[in-house]
C-alpha positions in Angstrom: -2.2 -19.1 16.6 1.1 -19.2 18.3 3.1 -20.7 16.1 5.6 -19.2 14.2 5.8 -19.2 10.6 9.7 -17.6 10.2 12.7 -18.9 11.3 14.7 -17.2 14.2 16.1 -14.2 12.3 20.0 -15.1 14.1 19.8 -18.0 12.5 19.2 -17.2 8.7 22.4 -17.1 6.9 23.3 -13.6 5.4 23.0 -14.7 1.7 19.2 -15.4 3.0 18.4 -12.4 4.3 18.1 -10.2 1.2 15.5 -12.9 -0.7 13.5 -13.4 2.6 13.0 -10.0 3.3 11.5 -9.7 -0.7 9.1 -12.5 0.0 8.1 -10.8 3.1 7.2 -7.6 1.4 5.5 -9.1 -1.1 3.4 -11.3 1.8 2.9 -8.0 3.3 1.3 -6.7 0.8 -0.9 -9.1 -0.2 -2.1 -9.5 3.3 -2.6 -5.9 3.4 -4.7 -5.8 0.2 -6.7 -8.6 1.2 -7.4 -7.0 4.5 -8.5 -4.0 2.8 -10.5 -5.4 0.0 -12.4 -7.3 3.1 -13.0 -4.0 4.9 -10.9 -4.8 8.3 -10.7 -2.2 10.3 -13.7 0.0 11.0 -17.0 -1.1 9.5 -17.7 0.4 5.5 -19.9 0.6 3.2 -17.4 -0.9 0.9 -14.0 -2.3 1.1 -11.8 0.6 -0.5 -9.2 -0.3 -2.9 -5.4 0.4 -3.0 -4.3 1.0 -6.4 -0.8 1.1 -7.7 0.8 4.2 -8.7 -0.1 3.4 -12.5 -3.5 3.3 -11.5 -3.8 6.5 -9.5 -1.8 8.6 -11.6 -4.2 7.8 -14.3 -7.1 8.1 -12.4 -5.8 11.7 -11.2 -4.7 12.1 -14.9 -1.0 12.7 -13.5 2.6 11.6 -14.2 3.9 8.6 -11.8 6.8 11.4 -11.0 4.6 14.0 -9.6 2.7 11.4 -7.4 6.1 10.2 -6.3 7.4 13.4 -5.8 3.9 14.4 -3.2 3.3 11.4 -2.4 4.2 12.0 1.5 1.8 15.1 1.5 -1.3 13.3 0.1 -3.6 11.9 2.6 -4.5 9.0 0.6 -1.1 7.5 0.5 0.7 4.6 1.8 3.2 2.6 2.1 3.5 -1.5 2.3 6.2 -2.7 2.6 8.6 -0.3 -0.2 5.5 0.2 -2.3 3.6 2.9 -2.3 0.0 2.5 -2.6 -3.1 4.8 -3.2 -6.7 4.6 -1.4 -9.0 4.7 -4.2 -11.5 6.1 -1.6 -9.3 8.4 -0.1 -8.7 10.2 -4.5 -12.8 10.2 -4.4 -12.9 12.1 -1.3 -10.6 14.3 -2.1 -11.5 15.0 -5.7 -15.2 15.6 -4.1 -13.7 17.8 -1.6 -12.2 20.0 -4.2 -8.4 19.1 -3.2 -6.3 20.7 -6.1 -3.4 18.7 -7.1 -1.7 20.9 -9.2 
């Protein structure tokens, strides 16, 4: 696959660049989800999930804040693109493993 699916970034106008750089994060992400949800990567038993911070926080039975405000010290965070995201293997593991989160 060499072809290139973006333009030559010198050539996009400057009113372009903030849109395209949206769309880009939002393509990012997707991909990401959909390489996750097909297990990429290392072989799994299952595909984990990556749940949005709604999600977590009421699967952890937390505020959005307090995951927002940790969320570069919990292993089971990351980051796609400017979202943050949460593996919802990486909560089990850690709730198994007896991880407080106070």
């Amino acid at each position: 696959m060499d072809r290139f699916i973006l333009p030559d970034p010198a050539e996009v106008e400057p009113e372009q660049i903030a849109p395209m750089m949206a769309q880009m994060a939002a393509m990012q992400l997707n991909l990401a989800a959909r390489l996750v949800a097909q297990g990429a990567g290392p072989a799994q038993d299952e595909a984990d999930v990556l749940l949005t911070v709604e999600e977590a926080a009421a699967r952890l039975k937390c505020s959005r804040d307090w995951l927002y405000k940790r969320a570069k010290r919990l292993p089971f965070t990351f980051r796609v693109g400017r979202n943050l995201r949460f593996s919802e293997r990486g909560i089990d593991d850690a709730i198994r493993a007896g991880m407080r989160f106070a």
